[in-house]
C-alpha positions as CSV (number, residue, x, y, z in Angstrom):
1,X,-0.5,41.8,20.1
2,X,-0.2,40.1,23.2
3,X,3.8,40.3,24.1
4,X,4.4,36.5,24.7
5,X,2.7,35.7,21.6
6,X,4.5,38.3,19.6
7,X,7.2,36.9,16.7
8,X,10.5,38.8,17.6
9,X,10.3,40.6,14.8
10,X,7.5,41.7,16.2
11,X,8.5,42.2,20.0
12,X,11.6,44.2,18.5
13,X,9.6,46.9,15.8
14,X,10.8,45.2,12.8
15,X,7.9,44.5,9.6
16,X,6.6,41.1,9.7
17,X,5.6,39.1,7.0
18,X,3.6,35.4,7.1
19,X,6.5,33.6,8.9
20,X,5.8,36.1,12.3
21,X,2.4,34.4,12.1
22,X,4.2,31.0,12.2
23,X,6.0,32.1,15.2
24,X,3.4,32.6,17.1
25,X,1.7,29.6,15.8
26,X,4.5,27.6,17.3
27,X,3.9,29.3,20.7
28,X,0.3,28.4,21.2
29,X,1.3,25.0,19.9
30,X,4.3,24.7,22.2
31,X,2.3,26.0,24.8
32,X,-0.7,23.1,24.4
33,X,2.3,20.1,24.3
34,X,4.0,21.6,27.5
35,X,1.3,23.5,29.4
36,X,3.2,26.7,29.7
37,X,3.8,29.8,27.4
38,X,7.8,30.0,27.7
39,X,7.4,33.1,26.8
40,X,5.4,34.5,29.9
41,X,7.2,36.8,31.9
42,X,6.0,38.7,35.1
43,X,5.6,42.4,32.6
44,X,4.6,42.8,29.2
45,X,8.4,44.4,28.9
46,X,9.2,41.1,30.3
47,X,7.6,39.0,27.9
48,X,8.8,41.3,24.8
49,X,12.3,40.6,26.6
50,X,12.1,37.0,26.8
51,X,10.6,36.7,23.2
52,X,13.8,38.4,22.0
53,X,16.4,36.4,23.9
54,X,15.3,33.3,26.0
55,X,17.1,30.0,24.4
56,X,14.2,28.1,22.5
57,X,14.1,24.7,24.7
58,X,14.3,21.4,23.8
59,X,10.7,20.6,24.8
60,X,11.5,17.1,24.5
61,X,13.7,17.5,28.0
62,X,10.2,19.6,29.2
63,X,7.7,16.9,28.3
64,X,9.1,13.8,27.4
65,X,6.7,12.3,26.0
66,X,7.2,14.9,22.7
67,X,8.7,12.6,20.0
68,X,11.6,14.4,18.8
69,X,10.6,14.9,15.4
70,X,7.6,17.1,16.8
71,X,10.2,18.6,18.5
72,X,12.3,19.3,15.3
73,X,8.7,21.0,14.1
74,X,8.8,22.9,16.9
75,X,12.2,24.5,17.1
76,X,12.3,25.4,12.7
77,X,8.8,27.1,13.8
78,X,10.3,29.2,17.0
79,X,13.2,30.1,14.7
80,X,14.4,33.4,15.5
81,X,16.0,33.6,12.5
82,X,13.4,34.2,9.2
83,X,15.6,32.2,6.6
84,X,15.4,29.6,8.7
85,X,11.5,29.3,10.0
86,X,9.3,27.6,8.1
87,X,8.5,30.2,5.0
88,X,4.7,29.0,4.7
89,X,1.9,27.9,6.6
90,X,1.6,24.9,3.8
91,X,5.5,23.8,4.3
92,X,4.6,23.6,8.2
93,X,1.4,21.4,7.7
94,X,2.5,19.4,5.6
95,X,5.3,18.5,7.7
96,X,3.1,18.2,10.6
97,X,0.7,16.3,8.8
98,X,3.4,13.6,7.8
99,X,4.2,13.7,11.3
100,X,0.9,12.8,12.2
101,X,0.3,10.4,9.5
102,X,3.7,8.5,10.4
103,X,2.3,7.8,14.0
104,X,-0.4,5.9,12.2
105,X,-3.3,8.2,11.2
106,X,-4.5,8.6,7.8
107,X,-3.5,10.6,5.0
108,X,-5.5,14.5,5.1
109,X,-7.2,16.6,2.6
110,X,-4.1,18.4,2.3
111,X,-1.5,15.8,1.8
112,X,-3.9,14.3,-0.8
113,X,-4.7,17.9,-2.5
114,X,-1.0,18.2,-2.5
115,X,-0.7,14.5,-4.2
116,X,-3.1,15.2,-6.4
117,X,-1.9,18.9,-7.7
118,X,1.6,17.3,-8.6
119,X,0.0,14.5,-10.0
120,X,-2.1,16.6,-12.7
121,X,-0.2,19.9,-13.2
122,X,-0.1,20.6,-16.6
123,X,3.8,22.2,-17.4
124,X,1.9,24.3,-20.1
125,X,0.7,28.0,-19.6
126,X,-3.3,27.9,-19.2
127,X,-5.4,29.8,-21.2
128,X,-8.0,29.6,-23.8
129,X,-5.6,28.9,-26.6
130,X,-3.6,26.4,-24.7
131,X,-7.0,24.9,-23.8
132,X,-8.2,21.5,-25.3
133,X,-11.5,19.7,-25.5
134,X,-12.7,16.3,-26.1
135,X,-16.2,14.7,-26.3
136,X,-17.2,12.2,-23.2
137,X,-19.9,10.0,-23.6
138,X,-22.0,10.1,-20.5
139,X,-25.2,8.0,-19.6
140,X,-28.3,7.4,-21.6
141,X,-26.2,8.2,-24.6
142,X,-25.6,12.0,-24.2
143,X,-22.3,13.7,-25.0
144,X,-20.4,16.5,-23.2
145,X,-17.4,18.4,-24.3
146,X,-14.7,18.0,-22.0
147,X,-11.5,20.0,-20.4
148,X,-7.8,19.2,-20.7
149,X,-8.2,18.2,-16.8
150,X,-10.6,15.3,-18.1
151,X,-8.2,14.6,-21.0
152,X,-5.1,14.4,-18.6
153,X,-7.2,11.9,-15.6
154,X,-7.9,10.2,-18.4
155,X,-4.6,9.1,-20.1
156,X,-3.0,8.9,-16.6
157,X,-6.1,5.9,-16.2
158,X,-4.5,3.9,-19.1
C-alpha cells in the first residue's frame, strides 16, 4: 500500500484485520475535511514514520468548521490502538449516518435496514422445522401460503 494510507499495523509488519481498512478509511476522510493527508511525509520511510507516531490532531483546531462530533468520528477511526477503533465498517456508518441525519438530512437505507432488522428478528433458530406458514388471501380471491416473516409484519400491524 501507499505508506500514508497504511493502518499502523500495517506501516509496522503486524497482520491486519477489517479495522486497518478503517484506518485508512479515516485518512482519505480526514484528508477530504482538511485538504491534507497528515500523514504525507517527504519519503515513503517518512510517511510509514509518521503513520506510526505523529499525534492524531484535533482537526476541529485544523478546520474549524468540523463539528466536534465528526471530529469524535474521526479520532475512534485513526485510533492507533485496535480495541479502541471502530471494530466494523457498519458501527462506523451508522455513527456517521446519525451524524448526518442529526444535521438535518433524512434517515438512509442503512439506518432503516438496521430499524427494520431489530424490529423483525425472530429470537428463534431458523430452519425448516422452526418454520411456520399461514394462508394470505390476495386479490381476485386467490390464496398464497405465507412465511413466518409475513406472520410476524403481520401481528406487529395489530
Amino acid at each position: 500500500g501507499t505508506p500514508e494510507y497504511m493502518s499502523p499495523e500495517q506501516a509496522d509488519f503486524q497482520i491486519t484485520d477489517q479495522r486497518s481498512d478503517l484506518f485508512s478509511a479515516g485518512i482519505v476522510l480526514s484528508q477530504l475535511l482538511a485538504h491534507q493527508n497528515i500523514f504525507r511525509g517527504q519519503t515513503p520511510d517518512d510517511s510509514r514514520h509518521r503513520v506510526l507516531t505523529l499525534p492524531i490532531p484535533d482537526f476541529t483546531r485544523l478546520v474549524p468548521e468540523i463539528e466536534p462530533r465528526l471530529n469524535q468520528i474521526l479520532q475512534r477511526t485513526l485510533e492507533r490502538d485496535l480495541e479502541r477503533r471502530y471494530p466494523s465498517a457498519d458501527e462506523l456508518l451508522y455513527d456517521l449516518e446519525v451524524f448526518i441525519y442529526h444535521r438535518g438530512y433524512g434517515p438512509t437505507n442503512e439506518t432503516l435496514g438496521k430499524f427494520i432488522r431489530e424490529l423483525f428478528k425472530d429470537p428463534t433458530p431458523s430452519g425448516p422445522e422452526k418454520t411456520r406458514t399461514g394462508t394470505v388471501k390476495l386479490d381476485r380471491g386467490t390464496e398464497r401460503r405465507s412465511s413466518s416473516l409475513f406472520e410476524r409484519i403481520k401481528s406487529k400491524s395489530k
